[in-house]
Residue, then its C-alpha position, 0 to 999 in steps of 0.5 A: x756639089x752642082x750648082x742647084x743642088x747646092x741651091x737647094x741644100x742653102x734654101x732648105x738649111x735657111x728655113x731650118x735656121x730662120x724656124x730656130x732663131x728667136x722670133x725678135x731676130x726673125x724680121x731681119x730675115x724675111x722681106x716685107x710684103x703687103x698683108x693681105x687678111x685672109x678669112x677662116x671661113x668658106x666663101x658663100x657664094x652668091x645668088x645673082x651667079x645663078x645657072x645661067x651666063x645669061x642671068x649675069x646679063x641685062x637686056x642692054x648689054x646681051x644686045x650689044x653683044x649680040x649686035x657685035x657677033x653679027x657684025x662678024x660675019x663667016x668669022x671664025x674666033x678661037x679661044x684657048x687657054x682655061x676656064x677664064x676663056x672658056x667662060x667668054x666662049x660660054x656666053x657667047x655661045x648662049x648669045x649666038x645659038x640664043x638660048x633662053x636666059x634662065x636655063x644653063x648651055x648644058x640643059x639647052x643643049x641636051x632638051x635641043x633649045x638652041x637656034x644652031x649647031x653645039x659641037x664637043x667631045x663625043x666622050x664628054x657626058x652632057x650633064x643638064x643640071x650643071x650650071x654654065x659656071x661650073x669650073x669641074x664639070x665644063x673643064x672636062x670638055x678638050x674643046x668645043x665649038x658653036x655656030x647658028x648658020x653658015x654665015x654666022x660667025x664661029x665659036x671655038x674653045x680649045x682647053x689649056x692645062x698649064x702650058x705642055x702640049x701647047x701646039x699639039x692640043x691645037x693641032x688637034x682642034x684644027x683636025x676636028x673643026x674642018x668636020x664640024x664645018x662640013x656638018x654645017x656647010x661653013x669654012x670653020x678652020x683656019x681661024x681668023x681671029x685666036x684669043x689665048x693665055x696662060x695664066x692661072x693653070x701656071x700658079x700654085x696654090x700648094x699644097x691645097x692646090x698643086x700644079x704640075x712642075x712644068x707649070x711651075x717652071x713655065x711660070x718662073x720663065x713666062x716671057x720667054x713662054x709667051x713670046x715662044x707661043x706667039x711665035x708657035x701660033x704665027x708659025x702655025x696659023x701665018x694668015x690668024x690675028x692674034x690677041x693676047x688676053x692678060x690672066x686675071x687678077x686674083x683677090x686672095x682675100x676671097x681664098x678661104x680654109x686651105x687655100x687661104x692656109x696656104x696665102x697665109x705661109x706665102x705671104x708671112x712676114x718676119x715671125x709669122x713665117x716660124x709660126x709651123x703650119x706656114x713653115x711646114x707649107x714652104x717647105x713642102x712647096x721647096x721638096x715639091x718643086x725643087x725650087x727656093x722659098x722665093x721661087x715658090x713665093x713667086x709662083x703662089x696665084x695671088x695679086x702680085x704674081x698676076x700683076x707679073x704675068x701681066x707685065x711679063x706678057x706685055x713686054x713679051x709682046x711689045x719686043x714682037x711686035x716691033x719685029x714688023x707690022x705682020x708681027x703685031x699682036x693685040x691686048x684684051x686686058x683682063x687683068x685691068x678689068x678685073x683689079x680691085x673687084x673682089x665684089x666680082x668674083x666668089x673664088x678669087x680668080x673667076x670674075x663672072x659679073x665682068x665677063x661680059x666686059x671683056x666679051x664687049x672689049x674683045x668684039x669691039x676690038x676684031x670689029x676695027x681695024x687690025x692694029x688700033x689696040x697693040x701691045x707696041 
């Protein structure tokens, strides 16, 4: 018998095992992990997210923001990776095109309320009564991008769906960038700065929330993903900064009905683990994915995969990094920003009260020097 499929027959004889033996014996067969309560309620989400980025603003910070983007002048900054980013791109691009604070980017865009040029997917239908949060409608968009003038600095966001594709979802941006560029009379492309991640898009939260096996797999070998897409991105784009922003941490906690479900057969302990709606979710997740019980543990979204992530990703980079100084790539730690403020986040995952943090953090960081915020 090979060797994985041998693996597979030991992994799925242990849960029929572990389901029979008695429940006194069961805690010897199980690690201990940290409990984590999950509710059996819905999340209610809270008012102050509102329509509007701009609404999750005060005065003081929109005008340090907008005072950072003038400092960057003929700049060109891209974003890619998932909503986590595209969310940065969003309020950014409300500050830049100044649009009024208490109506969403879509509404703007469509009733022409925007002081500069909006570009995306000529397919896309804008719809102006989705709000700037909403992770459905707004995921839609492959790529998007915004500038106020010829000499303003310039906004692109490319969409990142797990990790397939990766150098020919970029590819194509840059084809439709130079376009945009000559509409508005600015040198869109190449970037002078790319901001990218991957992150939650690699993590299941199966069976309520699956992902691609691809995911799966990129996500049990992400060091070598990330150091892989750094190398890709210097091949392609040689004269670009690179800054890698860390996943968010996800609060669990927050995670409600099938999802919190799901976090509950993840994180069993000891007889918890027999209980057969959790035995069922392991084993579901061990046929899915042609993966063990650890396997499918390691790649569950909660805390402590994110915190893996985050260390994988910066020894990634520290060991390019010490390739040579053209090799440095920097940090925007996200998920340091957002540990411990499941106040912050209606999902688990989305942390939109923080997000101007990490815009602050991010223009800051391109405003200096290159090499002051490293990951070596």
């Amino acid at each position: 018998m090979p060797f994985n499929n041998l693996r597979l027959f030991s992994e799925r004889f242990f849960a029929f095992i572990f389901v029979c033996t008695p429940l006194h014996a069961q805690a010897r067969l199980q690690n201990v992990r940290a409990p984590v309560v999950y509710s059996h309620q819905p999340h209610r989400p809270s008012p102050k997210f509102g329509v509007s980025m701009s609404q999750l603003l005060n005065v003081q910070d929109e005008r340090r923001l907008s005072h950072w983007l003038a400092r960057l002048r003929r700049r060109n900054i891209l974003f890619i990776g998932d909503s986590s980013l595209r969310h940065q791109f969003i309020q950014l691009t409300r500050i830049l095109l100044r649009i009024p604070r208490n109506i969403s980017l879509a509404k703007a865009v469509l009733s022409k309320q925007i002081d500069g040029k909006f570009f995306y997917p000529g397919w896309q239908q804008m719809n102006a009564e989705k709000p700037d949060s909403s992770n459905g409608f707004w995921g839609g968009f492959g790529y998007m991008a915004a500038v106020h003038s010829p000499d303003s600095v310039t906004l692109g966001y490319v969409k990142l769906w797990g990790c397939a594709g990766f150098e020919q979802t970029v590819n194509s941006f840059g084809k439709f960038l130079p376009k945009f560029g000559n509409e508005v009379g600015a040198r869109l492309w190449p970037p002078e700065t790319i901001v990218w991640n991957f992150g939650l898009h690699l993590l299941h939260v199966y069976p309520a929330r699956p992902v691609a096996t691809s995911a799966v797999m990129c996500a049990l070998s992400y060091s070598t993903l990330v150091a892989w897409s750094a190398a890709k991105l210097r091949s392609m784009l040689p004269t670009a900064r690179l800054v890698w922003r860390t996943t968010n941490s996800v609060c669990s906690a927050r995670f409600s009905r099938d999802w919190a479900a799901a976090g509950r057969a993840y994180h069993c302990v000891g007889a918890q683990c027999a209980f057969p709606p959790n035995a069922r979710i392991l084993t579901l997740c061990m046929r899915r994915y042609n993966i063990s019980i650890d396997e499918c543990r390691k790649t569950f979204m909660d805390e402590q995969n994110t915190q893996r992530q985050h260390d994988d990703a910066v020894q990634a980079l520290r060991n390019t990094s010490r390739a040579g100084p053209e090799k440095i790539i920097e940090l925007l730690d996200a998920f340091a920003t957002t540990r411990d403020h499941c106040d912050d986040t209606e999902d688990g995952r989305h942390y939109l009260p923080r997000v101007a943090i990490f815009n602050t953090e991010l223009l800051k960081l391109i405003s200096k020097e290159q090499n002051l915020n490293r990951t070596a």
